[in-house]
TORKOL-4160 file (C-alpha; in steps of 0.2 Angstrom, whole numbers, padded with zeros to 4 digits, m for minus):
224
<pt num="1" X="0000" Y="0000" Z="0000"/>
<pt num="2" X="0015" Y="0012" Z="0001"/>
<pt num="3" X="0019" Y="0019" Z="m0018"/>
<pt num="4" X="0010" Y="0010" Z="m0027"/>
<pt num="5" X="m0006" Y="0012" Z="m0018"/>
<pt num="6" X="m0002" Y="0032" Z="m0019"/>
<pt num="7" X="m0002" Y="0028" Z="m0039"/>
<pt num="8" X="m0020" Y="0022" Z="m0039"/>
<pt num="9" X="m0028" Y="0035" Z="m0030"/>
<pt num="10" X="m0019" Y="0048" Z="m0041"/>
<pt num="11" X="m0024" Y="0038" Z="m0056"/>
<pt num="12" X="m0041" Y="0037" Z="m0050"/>
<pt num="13" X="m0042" Y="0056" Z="m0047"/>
<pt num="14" X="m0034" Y="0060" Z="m0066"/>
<pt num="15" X="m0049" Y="0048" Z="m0071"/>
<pt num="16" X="m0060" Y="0061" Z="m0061"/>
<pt num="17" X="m0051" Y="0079" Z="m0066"/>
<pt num="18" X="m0052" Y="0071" Z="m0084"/>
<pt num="19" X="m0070" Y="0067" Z="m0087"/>
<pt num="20" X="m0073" Y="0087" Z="m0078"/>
<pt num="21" X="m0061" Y="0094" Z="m0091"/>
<pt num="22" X="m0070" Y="0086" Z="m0105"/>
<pt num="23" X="m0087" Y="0093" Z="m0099"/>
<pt num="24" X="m0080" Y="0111" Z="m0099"/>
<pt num="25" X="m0071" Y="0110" Z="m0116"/>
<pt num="26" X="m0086" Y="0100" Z="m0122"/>
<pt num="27" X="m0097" Y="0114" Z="m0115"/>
<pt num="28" X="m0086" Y="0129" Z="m0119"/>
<pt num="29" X="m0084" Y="0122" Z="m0138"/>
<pt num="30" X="m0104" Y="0119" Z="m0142"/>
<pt num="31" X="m0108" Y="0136" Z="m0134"/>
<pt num="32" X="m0092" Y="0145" Z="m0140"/>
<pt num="33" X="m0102" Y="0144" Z="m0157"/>
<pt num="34" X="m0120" Y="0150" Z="m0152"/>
<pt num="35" X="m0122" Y="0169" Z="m0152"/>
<pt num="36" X="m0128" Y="0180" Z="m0142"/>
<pt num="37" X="m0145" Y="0186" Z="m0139"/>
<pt num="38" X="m0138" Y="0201" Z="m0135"/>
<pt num="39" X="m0126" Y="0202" Z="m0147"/>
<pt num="40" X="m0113" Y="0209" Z="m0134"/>
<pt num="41" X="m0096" Y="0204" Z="m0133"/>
<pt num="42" X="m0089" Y="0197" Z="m0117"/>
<pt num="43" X="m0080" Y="0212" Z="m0114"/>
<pt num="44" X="m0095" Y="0223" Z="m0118"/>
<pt num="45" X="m0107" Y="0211" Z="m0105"/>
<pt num="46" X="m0093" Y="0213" Z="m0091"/>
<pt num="47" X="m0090" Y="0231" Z="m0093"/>
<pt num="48" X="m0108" Y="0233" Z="m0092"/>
<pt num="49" X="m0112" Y="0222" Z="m0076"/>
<pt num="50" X="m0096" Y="0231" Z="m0067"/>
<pt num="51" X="m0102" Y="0249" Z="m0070"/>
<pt num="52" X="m0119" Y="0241" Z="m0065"/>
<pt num="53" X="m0111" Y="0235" Z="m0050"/>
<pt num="54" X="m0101" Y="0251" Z="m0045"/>
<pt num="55" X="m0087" Y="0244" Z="m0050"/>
<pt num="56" X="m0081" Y="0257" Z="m0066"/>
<pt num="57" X="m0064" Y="0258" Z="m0059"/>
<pt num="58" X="m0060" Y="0239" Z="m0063"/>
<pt num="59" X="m0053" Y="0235" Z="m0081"/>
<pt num="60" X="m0057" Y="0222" Z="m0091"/>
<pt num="61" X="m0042" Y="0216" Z="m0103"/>
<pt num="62" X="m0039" Y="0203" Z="m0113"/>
<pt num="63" X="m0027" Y="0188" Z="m0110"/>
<pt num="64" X="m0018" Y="0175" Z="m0122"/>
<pt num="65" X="m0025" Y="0157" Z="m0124"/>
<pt num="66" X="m0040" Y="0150" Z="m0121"/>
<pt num="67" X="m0051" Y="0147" Z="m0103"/>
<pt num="68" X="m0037" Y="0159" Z="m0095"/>
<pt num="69" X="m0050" Y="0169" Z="m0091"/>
<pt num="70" X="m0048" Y="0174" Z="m0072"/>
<pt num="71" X="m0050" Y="0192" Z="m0060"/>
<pt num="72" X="m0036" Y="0195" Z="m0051"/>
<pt num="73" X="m0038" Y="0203" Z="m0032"/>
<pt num="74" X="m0021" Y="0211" Z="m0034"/>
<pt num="75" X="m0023" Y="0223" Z="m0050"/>
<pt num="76" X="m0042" Y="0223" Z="m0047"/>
<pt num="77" X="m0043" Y="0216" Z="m0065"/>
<pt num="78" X="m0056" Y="0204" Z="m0074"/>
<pt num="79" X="m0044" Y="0197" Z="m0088"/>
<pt num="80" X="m0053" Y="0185" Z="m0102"/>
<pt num="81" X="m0045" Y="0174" Z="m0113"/>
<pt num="82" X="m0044" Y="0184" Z="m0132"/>
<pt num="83" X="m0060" Y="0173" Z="m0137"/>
<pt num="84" X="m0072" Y="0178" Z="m0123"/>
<pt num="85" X="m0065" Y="0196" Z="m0126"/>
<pt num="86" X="m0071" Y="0197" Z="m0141"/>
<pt num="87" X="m0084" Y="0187" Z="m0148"/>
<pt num="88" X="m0101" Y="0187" Z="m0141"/>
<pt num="89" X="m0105" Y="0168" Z="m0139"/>
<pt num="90" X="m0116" Y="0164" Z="m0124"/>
<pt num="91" X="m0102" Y="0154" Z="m0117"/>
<pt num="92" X="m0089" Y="0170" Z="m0120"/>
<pt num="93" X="m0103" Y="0181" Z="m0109"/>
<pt num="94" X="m0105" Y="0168" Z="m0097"/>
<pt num="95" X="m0086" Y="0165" Z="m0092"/>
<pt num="96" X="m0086" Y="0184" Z="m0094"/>
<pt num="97" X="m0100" Y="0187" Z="m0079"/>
<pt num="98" X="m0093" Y="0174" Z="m0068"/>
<pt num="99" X="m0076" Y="0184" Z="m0068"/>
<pt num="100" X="m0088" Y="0199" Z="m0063"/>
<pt num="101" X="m0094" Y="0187" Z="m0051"/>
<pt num="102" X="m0077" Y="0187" Z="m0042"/>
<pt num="103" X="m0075" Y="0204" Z="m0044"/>
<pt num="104" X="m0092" Y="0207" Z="m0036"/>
<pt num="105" X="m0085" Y="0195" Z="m0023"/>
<pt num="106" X="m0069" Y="0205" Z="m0018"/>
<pt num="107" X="m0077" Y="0221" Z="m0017"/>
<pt num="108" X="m0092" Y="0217" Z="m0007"/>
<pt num="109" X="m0078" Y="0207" Z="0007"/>
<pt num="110" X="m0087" Y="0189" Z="0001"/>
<pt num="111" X="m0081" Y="0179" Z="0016"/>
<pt num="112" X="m0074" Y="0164" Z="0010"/>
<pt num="113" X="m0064" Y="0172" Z="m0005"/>
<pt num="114" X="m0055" Y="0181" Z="0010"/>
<pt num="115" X="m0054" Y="0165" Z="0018"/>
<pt num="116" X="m0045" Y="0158" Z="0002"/>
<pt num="117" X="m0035" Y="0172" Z="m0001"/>
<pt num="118" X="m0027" Y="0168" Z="0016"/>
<pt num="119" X="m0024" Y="0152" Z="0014"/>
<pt num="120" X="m0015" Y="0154" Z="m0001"/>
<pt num="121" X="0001" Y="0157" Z="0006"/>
<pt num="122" X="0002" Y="0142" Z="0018"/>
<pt num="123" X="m0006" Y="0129" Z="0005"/>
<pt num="124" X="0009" Y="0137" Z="m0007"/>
<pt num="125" X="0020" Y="0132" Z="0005"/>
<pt num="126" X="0012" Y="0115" Z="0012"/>
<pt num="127" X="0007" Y="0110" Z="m0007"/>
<pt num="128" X="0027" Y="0109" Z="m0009"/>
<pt num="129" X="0032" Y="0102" Z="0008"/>
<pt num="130" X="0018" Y="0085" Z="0009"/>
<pt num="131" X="0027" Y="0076" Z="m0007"/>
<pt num="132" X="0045" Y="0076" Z="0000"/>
<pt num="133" X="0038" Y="0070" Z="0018"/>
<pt num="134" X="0027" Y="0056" Z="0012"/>
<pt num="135" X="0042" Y="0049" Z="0002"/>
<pt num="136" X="0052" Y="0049" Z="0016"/>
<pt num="137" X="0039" Y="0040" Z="0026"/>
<pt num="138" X="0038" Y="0025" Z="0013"/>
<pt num="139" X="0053" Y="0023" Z="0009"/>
<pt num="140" X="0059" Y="0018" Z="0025"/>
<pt num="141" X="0059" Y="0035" Z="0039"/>
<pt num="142" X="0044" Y="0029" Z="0047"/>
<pt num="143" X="0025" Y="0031" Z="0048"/>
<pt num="144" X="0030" Y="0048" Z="0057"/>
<pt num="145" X="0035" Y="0058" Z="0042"/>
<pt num="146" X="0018" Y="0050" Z="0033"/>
<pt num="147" X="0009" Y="0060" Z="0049"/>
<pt num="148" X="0018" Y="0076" Z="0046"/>
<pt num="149" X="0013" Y="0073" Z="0026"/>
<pt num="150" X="m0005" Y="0072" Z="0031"/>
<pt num="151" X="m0007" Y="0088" Z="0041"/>
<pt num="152" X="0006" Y="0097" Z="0027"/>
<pt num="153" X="m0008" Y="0091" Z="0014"/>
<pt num="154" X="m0023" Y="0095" Z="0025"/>
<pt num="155" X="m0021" Y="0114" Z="0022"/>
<pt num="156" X="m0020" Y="0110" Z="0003"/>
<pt num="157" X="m0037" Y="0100" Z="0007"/>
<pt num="158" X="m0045" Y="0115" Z="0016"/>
<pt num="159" X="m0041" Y="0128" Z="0003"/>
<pt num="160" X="m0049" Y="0115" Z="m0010"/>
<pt num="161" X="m0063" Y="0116" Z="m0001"/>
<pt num="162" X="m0063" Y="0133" Z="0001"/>
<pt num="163" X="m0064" Y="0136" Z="m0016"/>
<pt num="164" X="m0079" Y="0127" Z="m0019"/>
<pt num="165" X="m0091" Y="0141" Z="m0012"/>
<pt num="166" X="m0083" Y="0156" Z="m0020"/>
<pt num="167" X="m0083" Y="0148" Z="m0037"/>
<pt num="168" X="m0101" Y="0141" Z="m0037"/>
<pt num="169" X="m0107" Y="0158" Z="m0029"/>
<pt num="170" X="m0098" Y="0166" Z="m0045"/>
<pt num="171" X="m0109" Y="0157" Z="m0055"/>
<pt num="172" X="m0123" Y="0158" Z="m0048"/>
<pt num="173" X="m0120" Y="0177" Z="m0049"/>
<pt num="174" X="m0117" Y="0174" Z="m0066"/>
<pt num="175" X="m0134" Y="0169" Z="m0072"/>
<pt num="176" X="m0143" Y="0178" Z="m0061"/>
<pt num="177" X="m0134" Y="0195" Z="m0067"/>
<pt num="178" X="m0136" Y="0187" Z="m0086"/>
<pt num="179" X="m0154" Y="0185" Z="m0083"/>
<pt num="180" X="m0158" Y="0202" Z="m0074"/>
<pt num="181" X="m0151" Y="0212" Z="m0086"/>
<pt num="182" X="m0158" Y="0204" Z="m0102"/>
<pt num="183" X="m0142" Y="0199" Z="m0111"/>
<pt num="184" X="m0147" Y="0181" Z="m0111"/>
<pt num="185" X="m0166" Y="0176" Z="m0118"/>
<pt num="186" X="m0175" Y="0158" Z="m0112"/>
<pt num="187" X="m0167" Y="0148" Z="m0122"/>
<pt num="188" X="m0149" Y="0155" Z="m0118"/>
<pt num="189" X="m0150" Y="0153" Z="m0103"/>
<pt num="190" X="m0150" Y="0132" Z="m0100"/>
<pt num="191" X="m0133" Y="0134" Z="m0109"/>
<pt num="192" X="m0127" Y="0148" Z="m0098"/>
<pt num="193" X="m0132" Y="0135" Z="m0084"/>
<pt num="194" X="m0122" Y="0121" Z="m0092"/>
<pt num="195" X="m0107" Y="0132" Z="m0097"/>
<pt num="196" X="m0106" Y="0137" Z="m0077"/>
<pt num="197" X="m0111" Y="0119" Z="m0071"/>
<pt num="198" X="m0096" Y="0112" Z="m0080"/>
<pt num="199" X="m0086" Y="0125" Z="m0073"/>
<pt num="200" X="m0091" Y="0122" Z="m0056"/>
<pt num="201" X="m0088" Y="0104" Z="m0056"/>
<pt num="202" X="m0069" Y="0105" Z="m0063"/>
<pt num="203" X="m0067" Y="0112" Z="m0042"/>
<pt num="204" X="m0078" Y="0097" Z="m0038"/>
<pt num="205" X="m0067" Y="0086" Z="m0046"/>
<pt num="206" X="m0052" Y="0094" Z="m0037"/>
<pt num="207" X="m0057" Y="0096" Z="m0020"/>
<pt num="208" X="m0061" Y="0076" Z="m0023"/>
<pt num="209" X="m0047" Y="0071" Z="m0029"/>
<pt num="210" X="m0039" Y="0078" Z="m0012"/>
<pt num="211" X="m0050" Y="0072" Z="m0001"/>
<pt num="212" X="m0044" Y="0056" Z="m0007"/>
<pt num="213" X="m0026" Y="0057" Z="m0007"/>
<pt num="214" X="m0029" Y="0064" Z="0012"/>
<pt num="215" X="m0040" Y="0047" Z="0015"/>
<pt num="216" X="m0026" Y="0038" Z="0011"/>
<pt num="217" X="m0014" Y="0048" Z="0019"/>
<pt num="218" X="m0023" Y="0044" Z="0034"/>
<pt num="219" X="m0024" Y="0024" Z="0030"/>
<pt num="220" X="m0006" Y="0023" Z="0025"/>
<pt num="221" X="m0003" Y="0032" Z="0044"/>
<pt num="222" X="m0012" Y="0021" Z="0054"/>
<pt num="223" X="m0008" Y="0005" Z="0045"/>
<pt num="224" X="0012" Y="0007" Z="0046"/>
């Protein structure tokens, strides 16, 4: 059960981050193609939903690749990848409102994106500390080490979880803003939901994938 076992849970988990990679690229692509009610771009629709939100002082730019879109709480800036910049796709003005989701998020003092925030430099820390103890434990320094791996990976765990709520409440201010302000019609909308659903689950998958590696952390602990 020492590295070996650690292989199957990580290959189980790259079976579970894989099928929710594929939902987003599969969603992304079919809705990447389907305009707009609207006709806005995804610039246009997060410039709109930021002024609407107070929020005029924060750019929007655009960013190289594709699904790089983010909002960074350093610059105060909602980045899109140059697709979701520019076209007017429902899945470029979804990504685009979720971004304003996180922007909303920061200015309003959502809780647990300050919680994540916080965490971020201890998981940075723990998330490179875990791997070099747990190697040490199996290979032959004693189930001790594998104990210091699982509190090192429980912070790595906790900001996973963490995430969870600040991403799916950035949807789900996504389409409720989409909705409110008319750029999406009835139809639109079911794919804004999937767009955003698929989004979601890719942190679902994550925080998963984690739990698991902690479970057997834990076994491997006890059973030394």
């Amino acid at each position: 059960m020492g590295f070996g076992g650690y292989l199957l849970v990580m290959i189980l988990g790259v079976l579970i981050s894989g099928a929710a990679a594929l939902w987003v690229r599969s969603s992304y692509k079919k809705y990447s193609k389907e305009t707009s009610y609207s006709g806005l771009t995804g610039a246009q629709v997060a410039r709109m939903i930021l002024d609407r939100n107070g929020l005029s002082n924060v750019p929007v730019e655009p960013v190289a690749g594709q699904l790089t879109d983010h909002y960074d709480p350093r610059s105060k800036t909602v980045r899109l990848s140059e697709g979701n910049f520019a076209h007017n796709s429902i899945a470029a003005v979804s990504v685009a409102a979720h971004e304003c989701g996180h922007a909303i998020q920061d200015a309003t003092g959502y809780l647990p994106m300050k919680a994540r925030a916080g965490l971020f430099p201890i998981v940075a820390f723990s998330s490179q500390l875990w791997m070099p103890l747990f190697l040490m434990g199996i290979f032959g320094l004693g189930t001790f080490f594998i104990q210091l791996a699982v509190i090192a990976f429980m912070g790595v765990l906790l900001f996973h979880v963490v995430t969870l709520p600040v991403e799916i409440n950035a949807s789900t201010r996504a389409y409720g803003l989409l909705t409110r302000y008319g750029v999406l019609s009835t139809r639109e909308a079911a794919g804004t939901r999937r767009v955003l659903t698929a989004a979601a689950f890719t942190y679902i998958a994550a925080a998963l994938t984690s739990l698991l590696t902690l479970l057997y952390l834990l076994f491997l602990s006890q059973s030394e």
